[in-house]
Short mmCIF file of the C-alpha atoms (twelve columns), coordinates in Angstrom:
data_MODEL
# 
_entry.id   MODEL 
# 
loop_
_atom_site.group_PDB 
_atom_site.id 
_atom_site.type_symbol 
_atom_site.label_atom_id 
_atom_site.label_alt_id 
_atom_site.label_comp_id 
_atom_site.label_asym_id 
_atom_site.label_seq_id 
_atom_site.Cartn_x 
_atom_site.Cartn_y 
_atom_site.Cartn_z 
_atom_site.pdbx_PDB_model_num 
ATOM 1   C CA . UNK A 1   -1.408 -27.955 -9.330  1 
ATOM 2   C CA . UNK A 2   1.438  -29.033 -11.838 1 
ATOM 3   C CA . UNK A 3   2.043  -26.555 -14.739 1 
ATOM 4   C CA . UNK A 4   5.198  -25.813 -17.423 1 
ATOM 5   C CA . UNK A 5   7.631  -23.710 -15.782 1 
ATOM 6   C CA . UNK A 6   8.484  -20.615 -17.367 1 
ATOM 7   C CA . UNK A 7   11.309 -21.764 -19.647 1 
ATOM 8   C CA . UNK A 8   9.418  -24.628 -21.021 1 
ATOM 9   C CA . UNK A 9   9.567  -23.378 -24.623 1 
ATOM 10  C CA . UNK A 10  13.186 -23.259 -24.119 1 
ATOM 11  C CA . UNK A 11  14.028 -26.249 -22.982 1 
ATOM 12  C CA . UNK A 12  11.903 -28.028 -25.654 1 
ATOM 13  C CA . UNK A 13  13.701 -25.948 -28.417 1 
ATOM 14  C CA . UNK A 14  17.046 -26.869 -27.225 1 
ATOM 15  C CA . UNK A 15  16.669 -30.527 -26.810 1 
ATOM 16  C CA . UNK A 16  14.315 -30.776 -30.390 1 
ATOM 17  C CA . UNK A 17  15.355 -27.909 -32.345 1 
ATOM 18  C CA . UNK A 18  11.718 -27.173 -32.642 1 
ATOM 19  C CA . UNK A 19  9.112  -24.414 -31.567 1 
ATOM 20  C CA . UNK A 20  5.269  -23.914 -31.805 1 
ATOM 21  C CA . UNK A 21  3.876  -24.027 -35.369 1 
ATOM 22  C CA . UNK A 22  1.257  -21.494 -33.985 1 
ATOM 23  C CA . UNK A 23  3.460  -18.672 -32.513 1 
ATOM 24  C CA . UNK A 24  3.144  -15.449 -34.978 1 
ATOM 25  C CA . UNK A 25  6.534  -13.978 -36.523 1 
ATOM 26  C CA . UNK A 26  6.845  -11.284 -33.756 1 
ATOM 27  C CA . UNK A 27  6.925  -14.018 -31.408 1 
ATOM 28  C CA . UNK A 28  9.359  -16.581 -32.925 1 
ATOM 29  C CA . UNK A 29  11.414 -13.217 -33.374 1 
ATOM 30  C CA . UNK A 30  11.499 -12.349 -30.143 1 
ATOM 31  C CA . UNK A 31  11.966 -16.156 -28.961 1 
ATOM 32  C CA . UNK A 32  15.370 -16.612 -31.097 1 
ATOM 33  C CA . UNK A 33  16.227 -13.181 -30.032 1 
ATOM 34  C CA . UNK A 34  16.126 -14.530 -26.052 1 
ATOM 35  C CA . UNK A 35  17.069 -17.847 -26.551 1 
ATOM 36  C CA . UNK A 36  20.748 -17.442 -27.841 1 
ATOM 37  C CA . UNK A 37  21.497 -16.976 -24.059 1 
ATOM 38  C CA . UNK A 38  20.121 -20.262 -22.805 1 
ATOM 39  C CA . UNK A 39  21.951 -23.373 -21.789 1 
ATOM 40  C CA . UNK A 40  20.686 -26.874 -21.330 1 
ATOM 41  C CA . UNK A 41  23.202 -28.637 -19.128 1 
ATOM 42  C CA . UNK A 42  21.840 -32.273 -17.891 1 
ATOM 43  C CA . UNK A 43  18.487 -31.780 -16.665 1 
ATOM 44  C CA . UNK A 44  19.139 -27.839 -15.668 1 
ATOM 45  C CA . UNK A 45  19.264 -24.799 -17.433 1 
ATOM 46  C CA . UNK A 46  21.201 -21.915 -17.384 1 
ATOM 47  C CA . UNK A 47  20.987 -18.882 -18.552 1 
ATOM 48  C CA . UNK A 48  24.217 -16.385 -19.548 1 
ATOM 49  C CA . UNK A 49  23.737 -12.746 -18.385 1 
ATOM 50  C CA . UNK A 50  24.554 -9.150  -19.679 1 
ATOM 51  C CA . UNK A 51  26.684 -8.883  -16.531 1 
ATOM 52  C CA . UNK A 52  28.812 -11.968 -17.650 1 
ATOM 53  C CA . UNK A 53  27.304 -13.996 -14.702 1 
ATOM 54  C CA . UNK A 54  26.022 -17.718 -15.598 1 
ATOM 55  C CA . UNK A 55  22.544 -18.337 -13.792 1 
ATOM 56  C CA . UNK A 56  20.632 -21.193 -13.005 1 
ATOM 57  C CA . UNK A 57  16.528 -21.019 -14.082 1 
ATOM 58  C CA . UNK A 58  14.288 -21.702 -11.239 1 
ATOM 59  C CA . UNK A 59  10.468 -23.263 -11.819 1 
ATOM 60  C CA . UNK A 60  7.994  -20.764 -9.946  1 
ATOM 61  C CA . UNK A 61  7.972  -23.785 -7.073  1 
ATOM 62  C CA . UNK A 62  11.417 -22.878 -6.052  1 
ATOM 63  C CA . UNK A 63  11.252 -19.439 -5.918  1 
ATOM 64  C CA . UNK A 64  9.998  -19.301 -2.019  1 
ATOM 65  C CA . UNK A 65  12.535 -21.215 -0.813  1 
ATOM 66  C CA . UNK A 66  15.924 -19.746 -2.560  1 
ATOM 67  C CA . UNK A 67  14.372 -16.333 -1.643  1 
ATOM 68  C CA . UNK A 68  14.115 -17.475 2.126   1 
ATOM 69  C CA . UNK A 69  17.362 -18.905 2.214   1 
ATOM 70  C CA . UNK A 70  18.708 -14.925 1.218   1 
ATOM 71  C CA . UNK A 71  16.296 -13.889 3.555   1 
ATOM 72  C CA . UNK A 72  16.868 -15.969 6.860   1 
ATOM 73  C CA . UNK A 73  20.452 -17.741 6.416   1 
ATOM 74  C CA . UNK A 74  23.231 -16.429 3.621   1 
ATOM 75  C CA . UNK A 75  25.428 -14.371 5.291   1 
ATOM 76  C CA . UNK A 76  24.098 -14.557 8.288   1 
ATOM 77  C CA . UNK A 77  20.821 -11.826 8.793   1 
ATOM 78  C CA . UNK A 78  17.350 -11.274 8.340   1 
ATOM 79  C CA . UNK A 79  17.380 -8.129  5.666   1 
ATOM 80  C CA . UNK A 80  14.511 -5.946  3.983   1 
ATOM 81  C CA . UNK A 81  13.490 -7.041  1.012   1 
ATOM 82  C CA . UNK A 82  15.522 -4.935  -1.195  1 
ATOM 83  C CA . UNK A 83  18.641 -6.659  0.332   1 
ATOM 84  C CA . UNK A 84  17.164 -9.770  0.252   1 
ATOM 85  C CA . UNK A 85  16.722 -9.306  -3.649  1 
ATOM 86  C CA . UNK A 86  20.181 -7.917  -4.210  1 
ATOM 87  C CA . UNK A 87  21.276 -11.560 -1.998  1 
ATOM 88  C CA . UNK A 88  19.152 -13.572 -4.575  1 
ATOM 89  C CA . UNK A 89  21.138 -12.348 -7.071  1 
ATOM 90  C CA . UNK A 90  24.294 -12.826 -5.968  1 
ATOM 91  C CA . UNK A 91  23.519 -16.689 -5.323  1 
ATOM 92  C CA . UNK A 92  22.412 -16.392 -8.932  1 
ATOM 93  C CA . UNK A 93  18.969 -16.291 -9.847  1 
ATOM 94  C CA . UNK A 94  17.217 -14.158 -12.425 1 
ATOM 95  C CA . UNK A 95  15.232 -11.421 -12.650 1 
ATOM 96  C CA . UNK A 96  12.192 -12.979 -12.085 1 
ATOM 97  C CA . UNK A 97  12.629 -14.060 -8.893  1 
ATOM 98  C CA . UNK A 98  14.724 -10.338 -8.075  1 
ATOM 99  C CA . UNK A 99  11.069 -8.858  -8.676  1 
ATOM 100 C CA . UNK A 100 9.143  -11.238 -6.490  1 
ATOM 101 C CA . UNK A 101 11.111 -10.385 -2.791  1 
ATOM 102 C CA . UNK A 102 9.144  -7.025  -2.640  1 
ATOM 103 C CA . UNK A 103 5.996  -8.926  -1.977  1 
ATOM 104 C CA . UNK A 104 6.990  -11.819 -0.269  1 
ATOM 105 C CA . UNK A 105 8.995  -10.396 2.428   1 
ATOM 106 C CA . UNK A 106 8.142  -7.195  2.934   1 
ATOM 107 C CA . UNK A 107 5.323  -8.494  5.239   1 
ATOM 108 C CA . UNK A 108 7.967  -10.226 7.689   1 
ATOM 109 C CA . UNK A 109 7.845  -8.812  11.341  1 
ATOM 110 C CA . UNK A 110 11.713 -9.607  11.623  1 
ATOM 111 C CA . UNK A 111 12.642 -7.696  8.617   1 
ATOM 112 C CA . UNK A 112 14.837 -5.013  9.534   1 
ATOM 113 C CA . UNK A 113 14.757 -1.661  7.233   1 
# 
């Protein structure tokens, strides 16, 4: 199953300039509101943070495996998942990922609390 990732719509109005003729006013509001913070660099995107921090967008796909490489390898541990999130965000992903650890790992035998 291949769908858009989640920043779709952003990437297509940085590279065109253009958004969806059918979005309402609310939305395209809220849209140029979020999308000031977006950066297309090559074929990634990044995304500048209210703590200063410059993070790279990850397609749903990814999301496992950065969150089990905080979970199993960086620095060396196999954390809870609240650790585990605060790890993900240190290697720099966003807040969507941050919310998924809870129910991914808090099922691991291994996890220590």
């Amino acid at each position: 199953m291949c769908h858009e990732p989640w920043y779709a719509d952003i990437v297509s109005y940085l590279t065109t300039g253009q958004i969806s003729s059918d979005w309402s006013s609310q939305d395209r509001h809220l849209f140029f509101t979020q999308v000031r913070f977006f950066i297309l660099e090559e074929s990634y995107i990044f995304k500048y943070c209210p703590d200063q921090i410059i993070r790279r967008c990850l397609p749903e796909d990814e999301h496992r495996s950065v969150l089990a490489f905080c979970h199993e390898l960086a620095c060396g541990g196999n954390f809870g998942p609240c650790k585990t999130a605060e790890k993900s965000c240190r290697v720099g992903s966003t807040g969507l990922l941050f919310s998924k650890t809870l129910s991914i790992f808090s099922s691991c035998a291994k996890t220590a609390k």
